[in-house]
C-alpha positions, 0 to 999 in steps of 0.5 A: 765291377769285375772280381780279380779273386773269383774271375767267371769262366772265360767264353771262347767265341770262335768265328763261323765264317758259313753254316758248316765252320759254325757248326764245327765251331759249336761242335769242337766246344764255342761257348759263343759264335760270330758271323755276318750278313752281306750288309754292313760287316767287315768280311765281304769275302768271307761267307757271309749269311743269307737270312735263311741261313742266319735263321738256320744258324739262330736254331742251331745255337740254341739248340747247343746253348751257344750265343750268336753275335752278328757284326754291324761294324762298319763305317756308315755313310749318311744315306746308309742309316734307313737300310740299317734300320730296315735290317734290324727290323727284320733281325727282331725275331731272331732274338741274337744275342749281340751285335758287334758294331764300332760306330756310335751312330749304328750304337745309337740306331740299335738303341732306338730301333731294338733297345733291348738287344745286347751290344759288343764294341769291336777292336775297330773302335780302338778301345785303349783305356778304361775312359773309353770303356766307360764311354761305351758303358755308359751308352748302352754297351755291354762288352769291349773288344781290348785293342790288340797294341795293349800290353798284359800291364795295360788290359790289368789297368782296366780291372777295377775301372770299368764295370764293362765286359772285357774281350781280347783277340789271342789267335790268328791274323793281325793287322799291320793298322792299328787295331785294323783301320787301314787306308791302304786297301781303299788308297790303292783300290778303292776298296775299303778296309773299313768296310769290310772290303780288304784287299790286303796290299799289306801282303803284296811284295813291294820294290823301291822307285828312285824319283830321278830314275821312275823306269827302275825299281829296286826289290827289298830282299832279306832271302829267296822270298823277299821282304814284306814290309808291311806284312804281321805274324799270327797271333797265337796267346795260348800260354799267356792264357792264365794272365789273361784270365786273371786280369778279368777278360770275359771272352777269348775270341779267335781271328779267322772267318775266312780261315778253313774248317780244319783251323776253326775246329783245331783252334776251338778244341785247344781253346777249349781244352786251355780254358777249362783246364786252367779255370781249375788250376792255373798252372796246368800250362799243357805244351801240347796245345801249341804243339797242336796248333803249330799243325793248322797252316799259320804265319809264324806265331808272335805275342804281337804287343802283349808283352810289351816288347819294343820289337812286337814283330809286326814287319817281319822280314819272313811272314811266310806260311808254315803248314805242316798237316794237311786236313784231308777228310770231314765225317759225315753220316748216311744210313748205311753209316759213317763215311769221309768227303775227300778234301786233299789226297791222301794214299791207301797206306798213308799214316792219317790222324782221326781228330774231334772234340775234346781232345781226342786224337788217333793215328791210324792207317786204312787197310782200303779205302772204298767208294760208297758202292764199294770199289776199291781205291787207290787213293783219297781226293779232295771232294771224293766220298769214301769209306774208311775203317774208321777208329770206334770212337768216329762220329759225325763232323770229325775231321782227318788230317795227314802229316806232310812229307818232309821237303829234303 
């Protein structure tokens, strides 16, 4: 059973949608990663692993003291089961740390075929209540993903219940579904949103047909944008973090595979930052945390159902993004030093910000900006190599970001 009066420091698991955002992930302070395969996942377009890669990946990790969970959450078909079982045969060796699955049968599979690996039940598996929980307990889970229409009330029931581990989502995109099993995607397309095949129609903008009259359409519209009725804000629980810490949740994970790198370094070095701060003192609530991830390109911020709100905003009228900094640059080495690939255009003048972990931060403006054979440049690009005078402090996997011009 979980202690609420000494509750263990909460992991940050952070998504790695290929080898590069892990490693940003791991840089910019992930205690935990998740990542798929092109096989049975819920990210089908995401980057998903080759074994290579996960074999890379598995090295990577525990040389950082990172664990590695692997998504198998999918809905099986009857005649999928042999290539599941061939899979994990092959995953043996990598010795990862858990899987993360929703159905009973591949729960059941694992046990059979790699008893001793840990499993992690997804937010697709609805876990509402601490029955549920126990249920996953006491077939071999170790971990519950709290479904994300939970209130605080509700996930502080769960304490003294159940003697699993508690996950909660607290950042990034949700799901108009309940807890993400939409039938839209596969009703429109035939591509299935249980299967890691999304399409999102959820985003699209949509008109009203009067039966009698099938050749006019009629759009629904709140403002120059129109309205999604089926679209949902971001989540974003990063003041709400010492509830949840007091109500017992083991981990914090982060929304986004398929998000950019500059969003999985920003949302890990604030969630990182929140973490360690408040496991030693409660109250020491930092407002620039949100000021912080107000700058990665986001949906408007929403609590979604934590707060038990009758209006949890999950079919806003305005659900457009808000993106008010530009991540223009990543640092890399070579052995005449430090040097920037170009990732959006910046010009030689311009006030840039130098970012990397544990919170460090600088403005500066270049005096040149050169090629890597030296010759002067009027601008940054996206996929340029560049040199900059850097702040001193400058390593390896930092990353720049440039203000946006405001639109008048």
């Amino acid at each position: 059973m979980f202690s609420r009066h000494k509750p263990p420091r909460p992991e940050l698991l952070m998504p790695a949608g290929d080898l590069q955002k892990l490693q940003t992930a791991v840089r910019f302070g992930a205690d935990a990663v998740y990542l798929g395969t092109d096989d049975f996942g819920l990210r089908a377009h995401a980057g998903n692993f080759s074994f290579d890669q996960l074999r890379r990946a598995r090295e990577l990790t525990e040389e950082a003291g990172v664990a590695i969970y692997l998504t198998l959450n999918a809905s099986l078909r009857p005649g999928e089961f042999s290539r599941l079982e061939a899979l994990l045969e092959e995953l043996k060796p990598l010795d990862l740390d858990a899987y993360i699955v929703a159905d009973p049968g591949v729960l059941t599979t694992i046990k059979q075929v790699d008893p001793q690996r840990s499993v992690h039940i997804s937010t697709q598996a609805n876990n509402c209540n601490p029955r549920t929980a126990e249920f996953w307990r006491q077939n071999g889970a170790e971990r519950i993903n709290l479904a994300r229409e939970l209130t605080l009330d509700d996930i502080n029931a769960f304490a003294g219940q159940t003697g699993i581990e508690l996950e909660c989502f607290v950042h990034g995109a949700m799901c108009v579904a309940h807890s993400g099993r939409c039938l839209l995607s596969a009703a429109l397309l035939g591509r299935s949103a249980n299967r890691g095949d999304c399409a999102q129609p959820c985003r699209w903008n949509y008109a009203l047909v009067e039966e009698t009259r099938p050749d006019e359409s009629f759009a629904f519209e709140e403002d120059a944008r129109g309205t999604y009725l089926m679209n949902s804000r971001d989540l974003c629980l990063i003041d709400q973090l010492p509830q949840l810490i007091a109500a017992g949740i083991r981990s914090f994970k982060v929304e986004g595979r398929m998000k950019s790198l500059y969003y999985v370094a920003t949302a890990a070095r604030i969630y990182r930052d929140a973490i360690d701060r408040l496991c030693e003192n409660p109250s020491d609530v930092d407002p620039g945390w949100r000021e912080e991830l107000e700058k990665v390109s986001h949906r408007p911020y929403d609590t979604g159902f934590l707060l038990g709100s009758d209006d949890a905003k999950i079919h806003p009228s305005d659900t457009h993004y808000i993106r008010t900094h530009d991540f223009v640059g990543f640092v890399r080495r070579d052995e005449k030093g430090l040097w920037v690939e170009g990732r959006n255009r910046f010009l030689l003048g311009d006030e840039i910000e130098l970012i990397g972990p544990q919170m460090r931060q600088q403005k500066f403006r270049p005096d040149e900006i050169l090629s890597l054979t030296g010759q002067p440049l009027p601008a940054g690009q996206p996929n340029s190599q560049l040199r900059l005078q850097l702040p001193v402090w400058a390593e390896e996997g930092d990353l720049i970001r440039r203000k946006r011009p405001e639109i008048t």
